[in-house]
N, CA, C and O atoms as CSV, one atom per row, in Angstrom:
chain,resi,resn,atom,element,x,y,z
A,1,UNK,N,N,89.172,28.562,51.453
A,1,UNK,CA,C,89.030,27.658,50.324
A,1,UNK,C,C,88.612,26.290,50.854
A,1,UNK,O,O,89.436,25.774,51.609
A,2,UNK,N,N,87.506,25.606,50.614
A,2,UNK,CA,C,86.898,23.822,50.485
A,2,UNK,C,C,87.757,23.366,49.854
A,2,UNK,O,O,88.337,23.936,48.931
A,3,UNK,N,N,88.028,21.930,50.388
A,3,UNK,CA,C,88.940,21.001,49.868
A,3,UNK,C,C,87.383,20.323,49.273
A,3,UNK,O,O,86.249,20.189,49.733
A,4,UNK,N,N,88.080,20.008,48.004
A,4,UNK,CA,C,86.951,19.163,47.452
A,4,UNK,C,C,87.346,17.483,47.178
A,4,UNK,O,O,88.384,17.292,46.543
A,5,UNK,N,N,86.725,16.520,47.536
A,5,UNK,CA,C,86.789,15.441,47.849
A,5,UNK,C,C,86.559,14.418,46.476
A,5,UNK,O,O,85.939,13.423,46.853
A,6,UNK,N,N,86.802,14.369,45.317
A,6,UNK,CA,C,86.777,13.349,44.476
A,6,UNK,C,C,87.634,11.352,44.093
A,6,UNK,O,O,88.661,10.812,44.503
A,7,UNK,N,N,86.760,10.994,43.360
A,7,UNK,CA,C,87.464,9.807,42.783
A,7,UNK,C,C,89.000,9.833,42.077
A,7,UNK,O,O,89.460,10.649,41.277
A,8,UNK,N,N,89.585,8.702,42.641
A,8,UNK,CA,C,90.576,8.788,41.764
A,8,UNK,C,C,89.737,8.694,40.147
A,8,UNK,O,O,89.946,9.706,39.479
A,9,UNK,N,N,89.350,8.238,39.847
A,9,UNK,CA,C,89.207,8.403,38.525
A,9,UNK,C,C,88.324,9.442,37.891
A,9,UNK,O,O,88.100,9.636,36.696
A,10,UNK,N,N,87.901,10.026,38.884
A,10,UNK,CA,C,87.900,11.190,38.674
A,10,UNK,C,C,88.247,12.612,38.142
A,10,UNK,O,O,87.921,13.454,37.305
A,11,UNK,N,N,89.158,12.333,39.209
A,11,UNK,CA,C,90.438,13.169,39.573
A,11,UNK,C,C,91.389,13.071,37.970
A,11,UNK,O,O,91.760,13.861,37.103
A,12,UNK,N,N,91.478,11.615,38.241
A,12,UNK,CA,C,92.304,11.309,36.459
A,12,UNK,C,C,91.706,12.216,35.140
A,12,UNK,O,O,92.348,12.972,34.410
A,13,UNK,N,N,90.730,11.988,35.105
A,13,UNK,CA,C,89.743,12.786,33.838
A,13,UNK,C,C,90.287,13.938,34.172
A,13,UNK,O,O,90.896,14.557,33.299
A,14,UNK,N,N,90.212,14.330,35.146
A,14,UNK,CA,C,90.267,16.262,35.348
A,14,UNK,C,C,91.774,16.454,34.688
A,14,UNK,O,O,91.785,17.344,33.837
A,15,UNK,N,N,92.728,15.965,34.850
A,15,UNK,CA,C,94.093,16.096,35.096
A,15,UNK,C,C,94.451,15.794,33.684
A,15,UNK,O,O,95.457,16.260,33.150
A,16,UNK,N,N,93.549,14.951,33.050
A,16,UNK,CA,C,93.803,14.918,31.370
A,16,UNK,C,C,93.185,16.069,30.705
A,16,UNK,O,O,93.734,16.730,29.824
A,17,UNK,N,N,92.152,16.245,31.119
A,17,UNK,CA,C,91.626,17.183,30.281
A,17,UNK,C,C,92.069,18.494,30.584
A,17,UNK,O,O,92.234,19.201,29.590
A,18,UNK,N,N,92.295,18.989,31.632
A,18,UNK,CA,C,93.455,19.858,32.259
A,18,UNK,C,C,94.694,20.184,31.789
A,18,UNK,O,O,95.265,21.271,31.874
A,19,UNK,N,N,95.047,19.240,31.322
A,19,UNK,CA,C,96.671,18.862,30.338
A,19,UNK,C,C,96.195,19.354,28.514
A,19,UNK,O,O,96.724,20.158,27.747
A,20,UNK,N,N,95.461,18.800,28.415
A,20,UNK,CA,C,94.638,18.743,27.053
A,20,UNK,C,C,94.497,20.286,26.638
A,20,UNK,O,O,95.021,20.657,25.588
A,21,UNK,N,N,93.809,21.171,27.433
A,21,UNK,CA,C,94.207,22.528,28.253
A,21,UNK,C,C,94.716,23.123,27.932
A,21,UNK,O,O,94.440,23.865,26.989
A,22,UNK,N,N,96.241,23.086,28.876
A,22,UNK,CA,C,97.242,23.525,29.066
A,22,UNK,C,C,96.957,24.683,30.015
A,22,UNK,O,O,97.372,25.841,29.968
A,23,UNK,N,N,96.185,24.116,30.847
A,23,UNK,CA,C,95.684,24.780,32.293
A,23,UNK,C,C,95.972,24.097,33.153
A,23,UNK,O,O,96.408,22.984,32.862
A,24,UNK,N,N,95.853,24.469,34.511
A,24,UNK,CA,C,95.611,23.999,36.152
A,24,UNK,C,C,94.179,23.360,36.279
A,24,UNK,O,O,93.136,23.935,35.969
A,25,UNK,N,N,94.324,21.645,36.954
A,25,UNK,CA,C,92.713,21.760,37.707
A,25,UNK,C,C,91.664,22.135,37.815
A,25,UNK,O,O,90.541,21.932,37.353
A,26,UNK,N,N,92.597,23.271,39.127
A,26,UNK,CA,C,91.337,24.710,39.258
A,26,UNK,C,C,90.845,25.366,38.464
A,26,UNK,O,O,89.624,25.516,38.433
A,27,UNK,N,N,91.720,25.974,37.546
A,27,UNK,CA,C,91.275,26.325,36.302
A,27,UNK,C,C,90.254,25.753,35.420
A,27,UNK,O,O,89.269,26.385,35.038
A,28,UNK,N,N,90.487,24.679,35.145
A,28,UNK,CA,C,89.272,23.792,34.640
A,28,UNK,C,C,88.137,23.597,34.923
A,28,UNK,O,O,87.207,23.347,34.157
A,29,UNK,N,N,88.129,23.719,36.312
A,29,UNK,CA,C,86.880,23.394,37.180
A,29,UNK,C,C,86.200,24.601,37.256
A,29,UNK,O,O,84.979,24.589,37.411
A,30,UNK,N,N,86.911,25.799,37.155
A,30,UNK,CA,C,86.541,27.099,37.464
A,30,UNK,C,C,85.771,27.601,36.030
A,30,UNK,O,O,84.949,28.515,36.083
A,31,UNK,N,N,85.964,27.211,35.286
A,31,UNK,CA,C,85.321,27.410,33.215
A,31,UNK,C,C,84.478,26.267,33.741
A,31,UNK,O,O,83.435,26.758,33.309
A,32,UNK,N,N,84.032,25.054,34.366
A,32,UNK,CA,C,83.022,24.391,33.916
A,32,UNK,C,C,82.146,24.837,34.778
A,32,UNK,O,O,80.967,24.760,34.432
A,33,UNK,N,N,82.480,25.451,36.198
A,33,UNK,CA,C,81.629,25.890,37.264
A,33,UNK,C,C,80.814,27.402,36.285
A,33,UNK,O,O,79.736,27.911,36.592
A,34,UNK,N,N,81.454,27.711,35.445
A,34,UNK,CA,C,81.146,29.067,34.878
A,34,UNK,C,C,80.368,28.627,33.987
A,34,UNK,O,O,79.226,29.080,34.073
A,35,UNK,N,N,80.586,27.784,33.011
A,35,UNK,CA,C,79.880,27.271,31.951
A,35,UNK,C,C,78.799,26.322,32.710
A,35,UNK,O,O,78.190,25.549,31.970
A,36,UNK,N,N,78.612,26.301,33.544
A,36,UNK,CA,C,77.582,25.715,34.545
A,36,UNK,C,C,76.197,26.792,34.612
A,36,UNK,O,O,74.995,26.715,34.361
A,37,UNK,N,N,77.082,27.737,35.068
A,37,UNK,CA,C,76.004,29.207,35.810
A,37,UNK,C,C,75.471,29.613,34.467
A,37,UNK,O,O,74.320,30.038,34.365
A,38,UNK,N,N,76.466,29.467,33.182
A,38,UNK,CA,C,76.046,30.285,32.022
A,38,UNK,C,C,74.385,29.028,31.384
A,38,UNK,O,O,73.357,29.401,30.820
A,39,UNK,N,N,74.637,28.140,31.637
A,39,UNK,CA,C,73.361,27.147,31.136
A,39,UNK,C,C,72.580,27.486,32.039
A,39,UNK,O,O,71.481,27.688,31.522
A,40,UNK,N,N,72.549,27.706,33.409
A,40,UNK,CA,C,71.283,27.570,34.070
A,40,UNK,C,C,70.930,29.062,34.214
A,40,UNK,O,O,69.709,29.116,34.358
A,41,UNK,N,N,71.492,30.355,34.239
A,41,UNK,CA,C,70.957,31.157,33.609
A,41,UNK,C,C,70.021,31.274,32.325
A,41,UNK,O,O,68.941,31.853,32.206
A,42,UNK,N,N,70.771,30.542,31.394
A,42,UNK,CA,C,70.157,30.737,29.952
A,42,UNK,C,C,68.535,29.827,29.592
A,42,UNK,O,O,67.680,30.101,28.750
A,43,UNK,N,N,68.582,28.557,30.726
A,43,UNK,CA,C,67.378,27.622,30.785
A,43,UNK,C,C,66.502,28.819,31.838
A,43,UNK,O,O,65.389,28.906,31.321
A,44,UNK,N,N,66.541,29.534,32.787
A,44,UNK,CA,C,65.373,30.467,33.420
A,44,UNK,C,C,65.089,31.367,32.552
A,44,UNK,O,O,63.891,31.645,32.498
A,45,UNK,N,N,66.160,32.238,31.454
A,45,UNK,CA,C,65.985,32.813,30.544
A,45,UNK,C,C,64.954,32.777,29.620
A,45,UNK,O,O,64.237,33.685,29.200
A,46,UNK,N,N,65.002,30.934,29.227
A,46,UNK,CA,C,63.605,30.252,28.720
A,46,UNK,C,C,62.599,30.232,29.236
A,46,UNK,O,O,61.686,30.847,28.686
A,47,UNK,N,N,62.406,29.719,30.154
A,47,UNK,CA,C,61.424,29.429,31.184
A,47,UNK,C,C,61.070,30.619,31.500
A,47,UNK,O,O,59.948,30.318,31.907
A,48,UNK,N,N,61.134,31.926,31.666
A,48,UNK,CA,C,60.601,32.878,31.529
A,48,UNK,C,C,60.026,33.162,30.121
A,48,UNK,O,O,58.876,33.598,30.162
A,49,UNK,N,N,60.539,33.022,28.922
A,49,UNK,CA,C,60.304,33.548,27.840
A,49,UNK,C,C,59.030,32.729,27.441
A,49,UNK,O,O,58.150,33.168,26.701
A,50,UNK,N,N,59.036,31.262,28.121
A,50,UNK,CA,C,57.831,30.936,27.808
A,50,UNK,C,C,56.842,30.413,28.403
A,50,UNK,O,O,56.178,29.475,27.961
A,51,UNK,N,N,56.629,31.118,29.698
A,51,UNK,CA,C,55.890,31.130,30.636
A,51,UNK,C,C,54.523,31.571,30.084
A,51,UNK,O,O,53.525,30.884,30.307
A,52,UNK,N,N,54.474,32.498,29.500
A,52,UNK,CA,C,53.209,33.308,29.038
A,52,UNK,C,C,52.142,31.957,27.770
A,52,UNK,O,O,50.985,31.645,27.487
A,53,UNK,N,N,53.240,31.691,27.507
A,53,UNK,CA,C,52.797,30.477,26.459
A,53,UNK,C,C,52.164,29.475,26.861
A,53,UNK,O,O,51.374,28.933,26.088
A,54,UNK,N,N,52.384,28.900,28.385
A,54,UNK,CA,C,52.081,27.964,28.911
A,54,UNK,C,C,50.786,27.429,28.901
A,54,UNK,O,O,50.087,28.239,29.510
A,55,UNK,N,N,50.367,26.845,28.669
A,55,UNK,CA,C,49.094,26.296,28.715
A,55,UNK,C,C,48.445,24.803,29.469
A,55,UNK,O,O,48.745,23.678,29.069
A,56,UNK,N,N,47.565,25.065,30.554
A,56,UNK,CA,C,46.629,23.904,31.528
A,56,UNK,C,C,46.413,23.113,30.460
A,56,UNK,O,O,46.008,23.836,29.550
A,57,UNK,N,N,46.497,21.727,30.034
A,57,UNK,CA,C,46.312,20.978,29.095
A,57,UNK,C,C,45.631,19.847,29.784
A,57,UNK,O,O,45.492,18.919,28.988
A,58,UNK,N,N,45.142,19.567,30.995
A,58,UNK,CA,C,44.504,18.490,31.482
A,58,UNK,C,C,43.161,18.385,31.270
A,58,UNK,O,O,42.688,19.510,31.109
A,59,UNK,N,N,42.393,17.577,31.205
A,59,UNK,CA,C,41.241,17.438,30.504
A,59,UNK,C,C,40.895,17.742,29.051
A,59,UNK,O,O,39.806,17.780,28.479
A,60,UNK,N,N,42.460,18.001,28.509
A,60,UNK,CA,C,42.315,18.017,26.792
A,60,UNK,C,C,42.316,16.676,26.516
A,60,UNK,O,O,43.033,15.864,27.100
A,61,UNK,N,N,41.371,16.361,25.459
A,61,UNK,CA,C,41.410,14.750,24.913
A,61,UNK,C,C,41.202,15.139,23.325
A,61,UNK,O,O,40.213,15.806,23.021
A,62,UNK,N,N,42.179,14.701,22.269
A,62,UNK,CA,C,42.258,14.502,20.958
A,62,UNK,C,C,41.373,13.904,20.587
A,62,UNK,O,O,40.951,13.055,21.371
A,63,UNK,N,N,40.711,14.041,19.315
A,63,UNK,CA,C,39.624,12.966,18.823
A,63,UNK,C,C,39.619,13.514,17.329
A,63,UNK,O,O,39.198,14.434,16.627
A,64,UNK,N,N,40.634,11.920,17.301
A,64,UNK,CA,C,40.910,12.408,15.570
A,64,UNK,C,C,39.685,12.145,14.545
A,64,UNK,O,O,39.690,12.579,13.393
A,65,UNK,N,N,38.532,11.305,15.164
A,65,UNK,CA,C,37.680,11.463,14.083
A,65,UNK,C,C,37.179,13.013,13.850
A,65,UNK,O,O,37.000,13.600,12.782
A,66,UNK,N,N,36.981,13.575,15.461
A,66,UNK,CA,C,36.329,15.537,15.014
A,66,UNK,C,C,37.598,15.680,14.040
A,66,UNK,O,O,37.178,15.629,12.884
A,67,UNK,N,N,39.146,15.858,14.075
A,67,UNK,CA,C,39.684,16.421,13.610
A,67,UNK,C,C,39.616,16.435,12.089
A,67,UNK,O,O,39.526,17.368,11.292
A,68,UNK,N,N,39.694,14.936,11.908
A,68,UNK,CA,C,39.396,14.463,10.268
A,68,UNK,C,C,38.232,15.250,9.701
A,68,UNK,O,O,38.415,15.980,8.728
A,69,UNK,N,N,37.383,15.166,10.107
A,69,UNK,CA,C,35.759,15.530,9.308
A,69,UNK,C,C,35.841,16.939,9.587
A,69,UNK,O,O,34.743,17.496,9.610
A,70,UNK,N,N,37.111,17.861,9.865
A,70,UNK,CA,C,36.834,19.372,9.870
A,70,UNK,C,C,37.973,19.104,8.401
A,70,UNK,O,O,38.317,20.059,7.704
């Protein structure tokens, strides 16, 4: 097990919201480390889903007068 090295006030937040809880620390840290993996799974999830969509957009230039007169 890493000893992990934080702020006291840090540390304070954890220990309230920990209490708030009615968990351990570790516990706490261990649901946000999880709820961590579960977002950055779910953002490649995206990023795959809309990869295909992607589109080179450089050398696009708007020109709202063409757009108007269509």
């Amino acid at each position: 097990m890493q000893t992990l090295q934080i702020s006291d006030q840090a540390a304070n937040h954890l220990n309230d919201m920990a209490q708030q809880e009615h968990i351990t620390s570790a516990e706490l840290i261990e649901r946000l480390i999880e709820k961590h993996r579960d977002e950055q799974a779910k953002q490649r999830e995206l990023k795959s889903f809309f990869a295909p969509y992607q589109k080179d957009m450089t050398g696009f230039k708007f020109d709202r007068e063409d757009a108007n007169a269509r």
